[in-house]
N, CA and C atoms of all chains as a GROMACS GRO file, in nm:
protein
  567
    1UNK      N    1  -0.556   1.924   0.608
    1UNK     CA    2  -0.620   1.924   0.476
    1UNK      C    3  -0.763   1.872   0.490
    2UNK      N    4  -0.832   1.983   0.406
    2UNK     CA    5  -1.015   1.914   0.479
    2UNK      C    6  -1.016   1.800   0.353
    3UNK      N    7  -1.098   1.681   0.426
    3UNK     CA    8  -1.158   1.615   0.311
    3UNK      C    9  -1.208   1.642   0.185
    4UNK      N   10  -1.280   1.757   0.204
    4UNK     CA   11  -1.353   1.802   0.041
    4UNK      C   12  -1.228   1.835  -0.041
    5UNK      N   13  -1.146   1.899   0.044
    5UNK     CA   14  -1.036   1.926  -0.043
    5UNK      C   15  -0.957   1.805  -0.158
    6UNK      N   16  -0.921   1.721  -0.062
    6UNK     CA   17  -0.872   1.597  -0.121
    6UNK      C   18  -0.957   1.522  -0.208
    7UNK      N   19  -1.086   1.522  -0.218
    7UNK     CA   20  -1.227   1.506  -0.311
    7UNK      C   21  -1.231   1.563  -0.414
    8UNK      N   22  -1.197   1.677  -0.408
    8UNK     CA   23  -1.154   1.778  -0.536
    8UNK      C   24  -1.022   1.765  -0.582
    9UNK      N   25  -0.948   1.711  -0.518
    9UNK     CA   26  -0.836   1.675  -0.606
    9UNK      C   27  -0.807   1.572  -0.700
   10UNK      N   28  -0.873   1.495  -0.654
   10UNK     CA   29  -0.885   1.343  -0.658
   10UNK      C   30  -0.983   1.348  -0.805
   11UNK      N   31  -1.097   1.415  -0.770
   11UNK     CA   32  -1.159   1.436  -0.885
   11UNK      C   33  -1.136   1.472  -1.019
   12UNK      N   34  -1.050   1.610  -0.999
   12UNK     CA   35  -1.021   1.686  -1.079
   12UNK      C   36  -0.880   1.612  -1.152
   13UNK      N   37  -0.833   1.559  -1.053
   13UNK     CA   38  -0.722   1.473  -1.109
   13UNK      C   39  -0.706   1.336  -1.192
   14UNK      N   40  -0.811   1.272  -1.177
   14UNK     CA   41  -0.833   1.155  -1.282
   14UNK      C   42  -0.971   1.173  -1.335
   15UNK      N   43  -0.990   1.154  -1.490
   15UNK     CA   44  -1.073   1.163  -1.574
   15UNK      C   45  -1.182   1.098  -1.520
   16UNK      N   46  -1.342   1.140  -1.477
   16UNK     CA   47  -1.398   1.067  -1.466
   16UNK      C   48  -1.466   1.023  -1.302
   17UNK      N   49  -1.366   1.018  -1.243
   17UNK     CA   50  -1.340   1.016  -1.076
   17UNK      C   51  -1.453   1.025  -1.024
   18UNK      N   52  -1.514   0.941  -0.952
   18UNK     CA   53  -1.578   0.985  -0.824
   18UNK      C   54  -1.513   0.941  -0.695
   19UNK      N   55  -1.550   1.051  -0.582
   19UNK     CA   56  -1.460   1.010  -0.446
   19UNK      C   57  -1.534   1.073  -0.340
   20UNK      N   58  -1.578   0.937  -0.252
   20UNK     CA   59  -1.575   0.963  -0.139
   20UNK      C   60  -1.490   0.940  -0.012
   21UNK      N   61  -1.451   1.064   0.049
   21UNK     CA   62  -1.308   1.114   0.109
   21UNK      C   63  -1.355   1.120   0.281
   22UNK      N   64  -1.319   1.043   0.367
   22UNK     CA   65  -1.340   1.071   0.525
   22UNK      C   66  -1.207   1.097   0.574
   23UNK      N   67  -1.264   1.172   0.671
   23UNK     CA   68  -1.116   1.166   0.783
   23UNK      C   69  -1.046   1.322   0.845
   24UNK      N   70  -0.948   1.296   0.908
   24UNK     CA   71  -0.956   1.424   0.937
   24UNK      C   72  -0.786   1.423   1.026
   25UNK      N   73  -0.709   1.510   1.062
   25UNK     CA   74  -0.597   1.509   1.106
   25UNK      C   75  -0.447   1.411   1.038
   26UNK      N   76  -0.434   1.453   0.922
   26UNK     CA   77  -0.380   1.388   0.854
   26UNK      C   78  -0.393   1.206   0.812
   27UNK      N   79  -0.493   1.188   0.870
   27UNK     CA   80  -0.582   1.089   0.864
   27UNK      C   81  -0.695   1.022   0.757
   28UNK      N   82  -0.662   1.005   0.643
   28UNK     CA   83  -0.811   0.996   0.556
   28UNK      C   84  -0.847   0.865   0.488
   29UNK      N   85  -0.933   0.856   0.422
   29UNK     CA   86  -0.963   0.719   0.372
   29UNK      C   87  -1.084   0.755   0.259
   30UNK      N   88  -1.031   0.698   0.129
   30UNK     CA   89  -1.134   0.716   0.006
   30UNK      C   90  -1.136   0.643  -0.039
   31UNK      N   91  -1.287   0.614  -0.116
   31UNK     CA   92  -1.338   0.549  -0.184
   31UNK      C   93  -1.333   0.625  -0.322
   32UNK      N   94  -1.276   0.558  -0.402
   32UNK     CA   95  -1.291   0.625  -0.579
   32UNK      C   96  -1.311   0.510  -0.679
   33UNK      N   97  -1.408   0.561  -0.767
   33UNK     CA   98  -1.447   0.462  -0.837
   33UNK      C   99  -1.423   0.564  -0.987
   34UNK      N  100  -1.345   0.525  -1.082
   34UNK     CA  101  -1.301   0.620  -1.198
   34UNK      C  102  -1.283   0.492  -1.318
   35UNK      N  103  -1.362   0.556  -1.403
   35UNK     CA  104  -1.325   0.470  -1.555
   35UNK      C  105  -1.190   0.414  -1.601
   36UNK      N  106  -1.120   0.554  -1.535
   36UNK     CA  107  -0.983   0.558  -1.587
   36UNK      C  108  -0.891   0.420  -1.525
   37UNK      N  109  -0.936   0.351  -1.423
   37UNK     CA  110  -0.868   0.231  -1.343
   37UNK      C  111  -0.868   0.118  -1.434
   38UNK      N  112  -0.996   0.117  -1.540
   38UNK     CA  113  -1.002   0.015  -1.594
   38UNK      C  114  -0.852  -0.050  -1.673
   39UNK      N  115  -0.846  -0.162  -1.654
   39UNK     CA  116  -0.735  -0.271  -1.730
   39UNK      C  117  -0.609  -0.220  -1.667
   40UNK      N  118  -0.605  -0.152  -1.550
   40UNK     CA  119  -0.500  -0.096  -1.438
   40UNK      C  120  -0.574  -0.209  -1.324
   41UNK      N  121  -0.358  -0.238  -1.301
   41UNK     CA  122  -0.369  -0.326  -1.142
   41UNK      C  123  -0.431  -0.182  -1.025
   42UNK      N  124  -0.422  -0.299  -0.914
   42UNK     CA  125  -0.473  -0.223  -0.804
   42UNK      C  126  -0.350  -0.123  -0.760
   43UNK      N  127  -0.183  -0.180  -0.768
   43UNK     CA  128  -0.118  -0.078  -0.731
   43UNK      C  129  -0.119   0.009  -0.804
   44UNK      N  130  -0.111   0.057  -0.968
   44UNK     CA  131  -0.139   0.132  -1.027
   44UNK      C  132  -0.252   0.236  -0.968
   45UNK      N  133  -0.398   0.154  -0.943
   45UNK     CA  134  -0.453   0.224  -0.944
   45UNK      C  135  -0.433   0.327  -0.793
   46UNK      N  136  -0.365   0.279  -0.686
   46UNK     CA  137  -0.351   0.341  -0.606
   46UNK      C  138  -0.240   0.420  -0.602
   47UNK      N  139  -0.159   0.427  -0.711
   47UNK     CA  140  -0.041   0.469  -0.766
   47UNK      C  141  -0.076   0.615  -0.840
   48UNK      N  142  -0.173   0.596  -0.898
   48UNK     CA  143  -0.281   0.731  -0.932
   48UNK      C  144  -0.276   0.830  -0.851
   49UNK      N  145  -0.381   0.787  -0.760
   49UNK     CA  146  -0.415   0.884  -0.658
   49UNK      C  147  -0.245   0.899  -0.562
   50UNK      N  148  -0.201   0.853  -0.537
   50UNK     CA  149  -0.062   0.920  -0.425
   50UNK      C  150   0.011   0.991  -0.522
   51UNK      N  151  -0.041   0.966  -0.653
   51UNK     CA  152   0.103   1.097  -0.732
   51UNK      C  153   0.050   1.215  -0.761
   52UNK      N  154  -0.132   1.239  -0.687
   52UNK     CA  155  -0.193   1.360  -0.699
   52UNK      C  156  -0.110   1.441  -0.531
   53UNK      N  157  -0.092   1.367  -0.455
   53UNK     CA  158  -0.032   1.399  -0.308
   53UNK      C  159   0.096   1.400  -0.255
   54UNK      N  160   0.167   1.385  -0.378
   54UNK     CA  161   0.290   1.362  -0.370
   54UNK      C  162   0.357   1.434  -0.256
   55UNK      N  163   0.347   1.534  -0.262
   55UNK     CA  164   0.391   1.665  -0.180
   55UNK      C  165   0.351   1.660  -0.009
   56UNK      N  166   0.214   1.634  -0.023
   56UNK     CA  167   0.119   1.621   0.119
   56UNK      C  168   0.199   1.508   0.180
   57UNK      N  169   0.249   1.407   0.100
   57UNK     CA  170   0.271   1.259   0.184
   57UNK      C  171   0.404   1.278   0.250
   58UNK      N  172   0.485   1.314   0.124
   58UNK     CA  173   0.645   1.328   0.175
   58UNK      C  174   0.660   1.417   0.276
   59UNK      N  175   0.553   1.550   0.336
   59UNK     CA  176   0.585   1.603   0.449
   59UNK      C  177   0.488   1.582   0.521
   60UNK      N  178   0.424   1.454   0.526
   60UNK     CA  179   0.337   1.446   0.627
   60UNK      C  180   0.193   1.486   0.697
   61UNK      N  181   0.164   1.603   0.560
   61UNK     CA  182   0.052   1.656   0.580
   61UNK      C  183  -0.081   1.523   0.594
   62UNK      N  184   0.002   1.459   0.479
   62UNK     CA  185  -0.122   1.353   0.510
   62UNK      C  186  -0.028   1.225   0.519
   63UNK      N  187  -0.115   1.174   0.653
   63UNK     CA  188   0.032   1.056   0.709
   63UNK      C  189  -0.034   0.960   0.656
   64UNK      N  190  -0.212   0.960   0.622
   64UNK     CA  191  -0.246   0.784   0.553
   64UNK      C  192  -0.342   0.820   0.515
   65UNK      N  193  -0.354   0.729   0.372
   65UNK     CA  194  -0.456   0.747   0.254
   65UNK      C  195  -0.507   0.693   0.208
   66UNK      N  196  -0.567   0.561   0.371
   66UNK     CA  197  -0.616   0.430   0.281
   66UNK      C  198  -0.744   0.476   0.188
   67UNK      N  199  -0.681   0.341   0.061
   67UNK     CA  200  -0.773   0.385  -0.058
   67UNK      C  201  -0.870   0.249  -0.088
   68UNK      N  202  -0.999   0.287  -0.158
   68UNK     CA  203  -1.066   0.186  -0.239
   68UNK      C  204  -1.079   0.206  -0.333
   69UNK      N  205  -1.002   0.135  -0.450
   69UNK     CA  206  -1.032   0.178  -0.567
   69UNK      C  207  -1.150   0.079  -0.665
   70UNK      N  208  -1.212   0.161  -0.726
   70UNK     CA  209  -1.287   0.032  -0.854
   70UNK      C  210  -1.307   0.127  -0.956
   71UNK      N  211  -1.312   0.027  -1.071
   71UNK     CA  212  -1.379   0.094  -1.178
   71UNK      C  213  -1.586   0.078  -1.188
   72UNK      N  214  -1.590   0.173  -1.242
   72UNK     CA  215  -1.719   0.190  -1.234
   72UNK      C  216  -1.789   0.030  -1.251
   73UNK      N  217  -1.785   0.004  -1.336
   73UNK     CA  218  -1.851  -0.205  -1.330
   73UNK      C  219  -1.793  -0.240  -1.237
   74UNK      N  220  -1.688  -0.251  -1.172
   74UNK     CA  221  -1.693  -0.350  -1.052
   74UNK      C  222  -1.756  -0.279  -0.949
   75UNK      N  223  -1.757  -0.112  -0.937
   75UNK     CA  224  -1.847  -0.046  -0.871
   75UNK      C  225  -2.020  -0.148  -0.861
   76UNK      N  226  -2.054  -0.173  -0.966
   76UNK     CA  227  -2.176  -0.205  -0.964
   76UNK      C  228  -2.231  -0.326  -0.899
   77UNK      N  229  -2.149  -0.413  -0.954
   77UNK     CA  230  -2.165  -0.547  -0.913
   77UNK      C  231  -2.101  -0.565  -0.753
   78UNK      N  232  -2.012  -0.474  -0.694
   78UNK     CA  233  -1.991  -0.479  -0.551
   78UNK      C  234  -2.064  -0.380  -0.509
   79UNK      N  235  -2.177  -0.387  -0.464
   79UNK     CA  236  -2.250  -0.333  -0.355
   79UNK      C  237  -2.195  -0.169  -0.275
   80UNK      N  238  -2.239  -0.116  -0.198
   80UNK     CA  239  -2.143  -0.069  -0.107
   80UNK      C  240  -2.026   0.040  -0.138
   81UNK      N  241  -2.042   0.016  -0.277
   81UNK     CA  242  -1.895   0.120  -0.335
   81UNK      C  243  -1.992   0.238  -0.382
   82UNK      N  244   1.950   0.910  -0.438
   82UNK     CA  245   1.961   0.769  -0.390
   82UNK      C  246   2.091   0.669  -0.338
   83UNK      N  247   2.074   0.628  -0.213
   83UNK     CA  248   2.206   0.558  -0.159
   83UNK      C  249   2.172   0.373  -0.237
   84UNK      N  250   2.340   0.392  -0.291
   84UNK     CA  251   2.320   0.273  -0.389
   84UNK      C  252   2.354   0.137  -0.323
   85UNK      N  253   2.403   0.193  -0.193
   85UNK     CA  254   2.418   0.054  -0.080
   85UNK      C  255   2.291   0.027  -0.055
   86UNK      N  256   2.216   0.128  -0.001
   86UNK     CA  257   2.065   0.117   0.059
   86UNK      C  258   2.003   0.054  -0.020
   87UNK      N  259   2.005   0.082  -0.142
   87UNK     CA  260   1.922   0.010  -0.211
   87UNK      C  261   1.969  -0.121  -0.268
   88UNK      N  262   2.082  -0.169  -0.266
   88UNK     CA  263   2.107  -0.314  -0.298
   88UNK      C  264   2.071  -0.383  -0.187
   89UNK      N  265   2.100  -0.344  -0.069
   89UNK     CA  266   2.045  -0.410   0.053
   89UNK      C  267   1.864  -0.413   0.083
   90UNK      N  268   1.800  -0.320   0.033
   90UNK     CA  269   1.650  -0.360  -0.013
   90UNK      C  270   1.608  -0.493  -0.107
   91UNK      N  271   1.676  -0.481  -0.219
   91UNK     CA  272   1.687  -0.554  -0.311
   91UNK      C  273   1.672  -0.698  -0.258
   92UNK      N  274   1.820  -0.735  -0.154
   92UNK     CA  275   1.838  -0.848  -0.124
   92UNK      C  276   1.775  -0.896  -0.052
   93UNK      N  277   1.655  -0.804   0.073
   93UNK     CA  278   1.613  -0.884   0.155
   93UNK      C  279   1.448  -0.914   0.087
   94UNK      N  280   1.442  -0.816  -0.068
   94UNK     CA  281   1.307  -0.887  -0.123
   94UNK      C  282   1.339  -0.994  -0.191
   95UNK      N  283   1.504  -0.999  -0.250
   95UNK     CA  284   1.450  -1.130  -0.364
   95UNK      C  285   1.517  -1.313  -0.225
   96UNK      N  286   1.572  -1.254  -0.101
   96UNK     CA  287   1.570  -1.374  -0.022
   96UNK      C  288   1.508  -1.407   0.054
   97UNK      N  289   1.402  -1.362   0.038
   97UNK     CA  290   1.260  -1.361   0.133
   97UNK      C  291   1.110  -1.414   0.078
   98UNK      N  292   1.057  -1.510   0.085
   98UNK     CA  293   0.962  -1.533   0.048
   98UNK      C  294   0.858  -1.405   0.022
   99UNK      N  295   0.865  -1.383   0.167
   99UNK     CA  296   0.758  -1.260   0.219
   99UNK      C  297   0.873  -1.176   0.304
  100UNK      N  298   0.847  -1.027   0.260
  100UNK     CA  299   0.923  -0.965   0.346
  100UNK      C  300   0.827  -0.835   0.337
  101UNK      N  301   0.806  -0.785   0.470
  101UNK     CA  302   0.710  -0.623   0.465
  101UNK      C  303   0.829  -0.543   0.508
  102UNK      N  304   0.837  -0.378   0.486
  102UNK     CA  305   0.904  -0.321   0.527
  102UNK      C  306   0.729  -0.255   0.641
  103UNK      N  307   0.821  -0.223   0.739
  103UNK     CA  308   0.726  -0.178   0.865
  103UNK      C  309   0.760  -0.082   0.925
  104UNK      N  310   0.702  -0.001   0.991
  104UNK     CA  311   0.695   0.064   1.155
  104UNK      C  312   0.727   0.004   1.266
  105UNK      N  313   0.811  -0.015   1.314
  105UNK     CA  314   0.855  -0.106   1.416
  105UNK      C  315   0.879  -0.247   1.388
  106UNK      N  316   0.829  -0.365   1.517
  106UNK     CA  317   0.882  -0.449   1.463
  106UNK      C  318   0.732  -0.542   1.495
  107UNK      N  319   0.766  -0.708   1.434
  107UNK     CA  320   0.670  -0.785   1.428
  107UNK      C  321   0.585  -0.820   1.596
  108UNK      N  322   0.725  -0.801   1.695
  108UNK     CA  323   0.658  -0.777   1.809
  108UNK      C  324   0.550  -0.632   1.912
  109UNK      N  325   0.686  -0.548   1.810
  109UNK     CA  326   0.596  -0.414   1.842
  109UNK      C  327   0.613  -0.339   1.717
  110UNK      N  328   0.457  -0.359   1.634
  110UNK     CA  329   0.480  -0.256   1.556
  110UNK      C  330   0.452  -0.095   1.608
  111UNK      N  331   0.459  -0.011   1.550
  111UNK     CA  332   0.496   0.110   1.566
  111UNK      C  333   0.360   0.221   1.530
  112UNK      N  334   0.278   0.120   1.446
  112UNK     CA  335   0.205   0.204   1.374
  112UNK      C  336   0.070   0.090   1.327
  113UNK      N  337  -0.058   0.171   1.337
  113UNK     CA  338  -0.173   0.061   1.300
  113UNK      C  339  -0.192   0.006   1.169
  114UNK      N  340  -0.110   0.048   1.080
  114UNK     CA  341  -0.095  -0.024   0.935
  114UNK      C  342  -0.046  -0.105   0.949
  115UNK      N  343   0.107  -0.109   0.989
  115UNK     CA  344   0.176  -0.226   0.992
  115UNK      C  345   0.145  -0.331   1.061
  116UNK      N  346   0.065  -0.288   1.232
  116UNK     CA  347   0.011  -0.394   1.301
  116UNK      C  348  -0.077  -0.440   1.216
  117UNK      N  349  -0.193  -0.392   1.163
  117UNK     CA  350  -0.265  -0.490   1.075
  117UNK      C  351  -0.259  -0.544   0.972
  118UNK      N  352  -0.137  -0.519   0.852
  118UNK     CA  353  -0.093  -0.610   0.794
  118UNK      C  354   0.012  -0.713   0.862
  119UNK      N  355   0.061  -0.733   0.943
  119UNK     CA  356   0.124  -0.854   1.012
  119UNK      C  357   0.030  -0.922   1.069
  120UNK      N  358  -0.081  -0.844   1.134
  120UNK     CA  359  -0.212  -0.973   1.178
  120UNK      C  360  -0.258  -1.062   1.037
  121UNK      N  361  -0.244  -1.016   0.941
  121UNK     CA  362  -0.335  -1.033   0.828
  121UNK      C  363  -0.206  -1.172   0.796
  122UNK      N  364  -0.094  -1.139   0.783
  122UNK     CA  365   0.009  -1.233   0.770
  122UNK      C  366   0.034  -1.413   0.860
  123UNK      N  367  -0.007  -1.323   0.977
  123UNK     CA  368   0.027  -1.434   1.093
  123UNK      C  369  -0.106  -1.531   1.085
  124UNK      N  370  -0.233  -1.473   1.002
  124UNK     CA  371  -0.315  -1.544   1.013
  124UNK      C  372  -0.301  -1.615   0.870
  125UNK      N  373  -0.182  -1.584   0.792
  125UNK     CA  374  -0.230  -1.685   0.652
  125UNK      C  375  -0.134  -1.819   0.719
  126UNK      N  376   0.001  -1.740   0.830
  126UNK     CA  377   0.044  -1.881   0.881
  126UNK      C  378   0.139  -1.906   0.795
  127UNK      N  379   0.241  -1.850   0.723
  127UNK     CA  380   0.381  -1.868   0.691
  127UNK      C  381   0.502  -1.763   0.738
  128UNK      N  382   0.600  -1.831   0.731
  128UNK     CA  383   0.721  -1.707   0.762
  128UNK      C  384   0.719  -1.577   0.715
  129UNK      N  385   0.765  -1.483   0.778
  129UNK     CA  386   0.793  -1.357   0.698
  129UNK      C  387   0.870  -1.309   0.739
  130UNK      N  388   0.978  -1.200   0.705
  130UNK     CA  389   1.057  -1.088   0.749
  130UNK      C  390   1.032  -0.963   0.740
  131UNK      N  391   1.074  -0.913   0.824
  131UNK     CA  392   0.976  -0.750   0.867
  131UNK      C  393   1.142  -0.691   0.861
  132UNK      N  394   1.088  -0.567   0.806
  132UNK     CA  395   1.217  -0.474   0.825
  132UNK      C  396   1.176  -0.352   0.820
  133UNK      N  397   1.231  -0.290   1.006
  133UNK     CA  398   1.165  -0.167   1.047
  133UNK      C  399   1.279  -0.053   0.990
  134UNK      N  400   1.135   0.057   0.958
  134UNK     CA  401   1.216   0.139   0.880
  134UNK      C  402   1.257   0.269   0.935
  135UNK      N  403   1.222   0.250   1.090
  135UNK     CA  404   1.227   0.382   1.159
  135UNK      C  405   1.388   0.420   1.222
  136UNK      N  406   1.507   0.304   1.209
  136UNK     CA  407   1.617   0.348   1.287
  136UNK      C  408   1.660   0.482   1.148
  137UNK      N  409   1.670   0.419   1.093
  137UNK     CA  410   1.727   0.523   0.925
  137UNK      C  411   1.619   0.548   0.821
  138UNK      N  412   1.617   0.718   0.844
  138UNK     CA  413   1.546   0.754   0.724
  138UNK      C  414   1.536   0.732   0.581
  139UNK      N  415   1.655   0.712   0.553
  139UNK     CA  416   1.709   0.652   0.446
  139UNK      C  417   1.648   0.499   0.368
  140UNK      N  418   1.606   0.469   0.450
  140UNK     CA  419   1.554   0.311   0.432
  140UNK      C  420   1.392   0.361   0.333
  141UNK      N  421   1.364   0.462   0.412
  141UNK     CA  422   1.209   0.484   0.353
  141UNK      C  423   1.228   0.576   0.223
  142UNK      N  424   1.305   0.648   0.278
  142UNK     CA  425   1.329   0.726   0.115
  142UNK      C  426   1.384   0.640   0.019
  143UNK      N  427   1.492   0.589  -0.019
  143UNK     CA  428   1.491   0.487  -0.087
  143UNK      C  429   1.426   0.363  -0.142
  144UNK      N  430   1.360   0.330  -0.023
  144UNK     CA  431   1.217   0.206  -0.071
  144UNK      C  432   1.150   0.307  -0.176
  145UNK      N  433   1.057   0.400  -0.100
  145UNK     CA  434   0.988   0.447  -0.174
  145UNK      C  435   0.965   0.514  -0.338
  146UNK      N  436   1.130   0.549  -0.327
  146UNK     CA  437   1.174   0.579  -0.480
  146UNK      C  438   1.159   0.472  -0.605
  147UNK      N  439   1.228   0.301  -0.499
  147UNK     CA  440   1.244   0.226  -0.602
  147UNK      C  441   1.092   0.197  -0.583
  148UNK      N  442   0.980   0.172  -0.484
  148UNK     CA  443   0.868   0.096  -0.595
  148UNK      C  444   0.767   0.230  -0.597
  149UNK      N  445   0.775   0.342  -0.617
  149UNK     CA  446   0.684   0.442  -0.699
  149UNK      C  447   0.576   0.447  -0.551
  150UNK      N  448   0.582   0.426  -0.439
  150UNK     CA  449   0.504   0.399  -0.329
  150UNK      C  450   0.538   0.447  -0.197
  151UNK      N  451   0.425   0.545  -0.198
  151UNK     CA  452   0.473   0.687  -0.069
  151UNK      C  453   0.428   0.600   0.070
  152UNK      N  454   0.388   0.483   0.122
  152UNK     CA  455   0.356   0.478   0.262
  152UNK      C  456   0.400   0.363   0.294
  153UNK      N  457   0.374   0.341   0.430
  153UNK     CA  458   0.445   0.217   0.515
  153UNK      C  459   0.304   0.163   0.556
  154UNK      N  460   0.306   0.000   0.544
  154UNK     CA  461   0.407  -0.056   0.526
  154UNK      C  462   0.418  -0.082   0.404
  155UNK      N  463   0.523  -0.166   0.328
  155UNK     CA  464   0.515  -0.189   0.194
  155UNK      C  465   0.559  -0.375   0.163
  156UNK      N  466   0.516  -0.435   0.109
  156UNK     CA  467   0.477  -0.629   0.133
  156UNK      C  468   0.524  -0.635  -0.003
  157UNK      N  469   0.620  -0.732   0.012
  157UNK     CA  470   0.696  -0.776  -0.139
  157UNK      C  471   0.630  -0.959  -0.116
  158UNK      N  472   0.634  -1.012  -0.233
  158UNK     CA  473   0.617  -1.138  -0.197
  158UNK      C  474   0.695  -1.175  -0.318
  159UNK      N  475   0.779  -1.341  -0.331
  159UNK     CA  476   0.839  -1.390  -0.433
  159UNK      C  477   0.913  -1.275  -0.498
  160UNK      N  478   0.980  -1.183  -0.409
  160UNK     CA  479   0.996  -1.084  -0.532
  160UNK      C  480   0.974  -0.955  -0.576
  161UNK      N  481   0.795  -0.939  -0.553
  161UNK     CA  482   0.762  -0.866  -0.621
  161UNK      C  483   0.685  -0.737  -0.540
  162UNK      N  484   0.676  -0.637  -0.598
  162UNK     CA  485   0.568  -0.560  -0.485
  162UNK      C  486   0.395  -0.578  -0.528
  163UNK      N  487   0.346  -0.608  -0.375
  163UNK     CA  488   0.250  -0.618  -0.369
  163UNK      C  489   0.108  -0.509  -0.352
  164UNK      N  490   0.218  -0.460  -0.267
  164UNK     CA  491   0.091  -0.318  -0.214
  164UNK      C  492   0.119  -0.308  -0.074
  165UNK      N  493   0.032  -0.194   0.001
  165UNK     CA  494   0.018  -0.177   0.148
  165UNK      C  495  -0.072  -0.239   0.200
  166UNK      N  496  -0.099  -0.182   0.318
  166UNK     CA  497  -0.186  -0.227   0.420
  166UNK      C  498  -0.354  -0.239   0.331
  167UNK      N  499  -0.427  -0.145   0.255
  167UNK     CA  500  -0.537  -0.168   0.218
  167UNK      C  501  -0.518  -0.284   0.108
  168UNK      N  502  -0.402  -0.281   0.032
  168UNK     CA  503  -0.491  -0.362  -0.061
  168UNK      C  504  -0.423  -0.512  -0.075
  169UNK      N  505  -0.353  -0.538   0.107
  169UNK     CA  506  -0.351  -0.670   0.109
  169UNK      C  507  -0.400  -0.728   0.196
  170UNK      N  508  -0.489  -0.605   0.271
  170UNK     CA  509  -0.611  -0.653   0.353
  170UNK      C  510  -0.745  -0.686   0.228
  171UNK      N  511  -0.764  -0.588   0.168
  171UNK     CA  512  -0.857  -0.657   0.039
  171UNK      C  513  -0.847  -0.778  -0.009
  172UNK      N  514  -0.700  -0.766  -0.036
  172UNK     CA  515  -0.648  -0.946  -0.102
  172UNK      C  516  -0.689  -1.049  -0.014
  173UNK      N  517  -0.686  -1.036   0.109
  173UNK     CA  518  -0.684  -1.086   0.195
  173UNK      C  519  -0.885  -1.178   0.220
  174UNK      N  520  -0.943  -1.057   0.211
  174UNK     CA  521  -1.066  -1.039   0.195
  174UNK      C  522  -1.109  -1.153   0.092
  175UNK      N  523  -1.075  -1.128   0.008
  175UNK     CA  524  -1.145  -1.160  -0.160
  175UNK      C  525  -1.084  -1.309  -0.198
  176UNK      N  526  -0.990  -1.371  -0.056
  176UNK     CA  527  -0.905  -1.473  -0.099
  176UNK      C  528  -0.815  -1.494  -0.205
  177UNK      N  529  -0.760  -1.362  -0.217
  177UNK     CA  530  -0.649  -1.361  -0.316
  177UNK      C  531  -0.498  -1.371  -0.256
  178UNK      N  532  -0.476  -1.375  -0.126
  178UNK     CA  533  -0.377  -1.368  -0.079
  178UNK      C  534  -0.275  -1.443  -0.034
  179UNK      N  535  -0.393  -1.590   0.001
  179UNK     CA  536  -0.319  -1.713   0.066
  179UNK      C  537  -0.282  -1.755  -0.066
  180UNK      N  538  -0.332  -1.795  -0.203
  180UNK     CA  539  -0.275  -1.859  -0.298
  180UNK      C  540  -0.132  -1.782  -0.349
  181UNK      N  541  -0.133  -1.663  -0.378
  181UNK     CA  542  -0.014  -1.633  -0.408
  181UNK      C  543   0.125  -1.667  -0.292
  182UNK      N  544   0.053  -1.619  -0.161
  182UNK     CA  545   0.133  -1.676  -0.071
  182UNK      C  546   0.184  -1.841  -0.069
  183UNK      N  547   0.098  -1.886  -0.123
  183UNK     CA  548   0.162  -2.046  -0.104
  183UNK      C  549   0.242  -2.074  -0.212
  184UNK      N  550   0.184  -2.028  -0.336
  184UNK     CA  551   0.332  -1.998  -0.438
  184UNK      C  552   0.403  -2.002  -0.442
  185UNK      N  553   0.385  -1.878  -0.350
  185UNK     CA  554   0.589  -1.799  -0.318
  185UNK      C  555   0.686  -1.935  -0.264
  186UNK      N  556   0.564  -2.025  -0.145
  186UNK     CA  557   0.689  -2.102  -0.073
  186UNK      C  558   0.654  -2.279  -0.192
  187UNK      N  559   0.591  -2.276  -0.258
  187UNK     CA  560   0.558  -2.406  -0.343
  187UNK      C  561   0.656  -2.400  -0.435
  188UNK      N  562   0.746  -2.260  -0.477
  188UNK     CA  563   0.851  -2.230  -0.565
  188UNK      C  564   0.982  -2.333  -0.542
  189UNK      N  565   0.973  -2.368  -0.431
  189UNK     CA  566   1.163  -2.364  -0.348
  189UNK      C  567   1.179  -2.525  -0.400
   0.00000   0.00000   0.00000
């Protein structure tokens, strides 16, 4: 699964979304910063994104999906996101 | 869902301070998630129990059903689920991790 792909999912899948997606061989790692996280814990919010992959995970297409999540204000005030 | 499997999940989160389910074991994990959340552990410096999930498939399908959470490893503390490998290396980061951890054992 190419990265952009999973970028576009990710996107298209929570209101708002931005995502930047690396990686490659069932291998990936994103950064998403979406409005929609706000007053959502962190497992929630990473609870989000794996129920867009549901399918990919359970057969392995994608074996790991470390995530960063923020909402846009903590986007700001942490640097780097 | 196997309803043994899952009472036996049950029991080793609520008799466990800290318990991760893993990839192998605390001596050899199996997989670079799990090794680096057990480094992340061994450095807060309390007990934990690891329970590898690779002899029976069953173990992972069932975890995963009961906490809504597709990957390994998966870190219960006092109880409760915490998250995986990223976001208790974050916790970890941000110093959110040792206090709840001392909690768990300040409870007894």
């Amino acid at each position: 699964m190419a990265p952009t792909e999973i970028k576009r999912r990710i996107e298209q899948g929570i209101p708002g979304a931005r995502a930047q997606v690396e990686g490659a061989e069932a291998h990936y790692s994103a950064v998403v910063v979406a409005p929609a996280f706000e007053g959502k814990s962190r497992i929630e919010q990473h609870q989000m994104i794996y129920a867009l992959f549901r399918e990919e995970m359970a057969n392995q297409t994608i074996h790991a999906l470390a995530l960063k999540t923020a909402t846009p204000s903590e986007a700001q005030s942490e640097k780097g996101l | 869902m196997s309803e043994d499997m899952l009472d036996q999940i049950k029991k080793e989160i609520t008799a466990n301070e800290i318990v991760m389910f893993i990839k192998g074991t605390k001596e050899m994990p199996m997989c670079g998630f799990s090794a680096r959340t057990i480094a992340v552990f061994k450095e807060l410096g309390r007990p934990f129990k690891t329970v590898d999930i690779l002899p029976d498939p069953r173990i992972r399908q069932t975890l995963s059903a009961f906490s809504n959470w597709p990957t390994i490893p998966q870190v219960f503390i006092n109880g409760k689920f915490v998250g995986g490998c990223d976001i208790v290396t974050e916790m970890y980061q941000k110093g959110e991790l040792k206090p709840l951890v001392e909690a768990a054992f300040s409870k007894k």
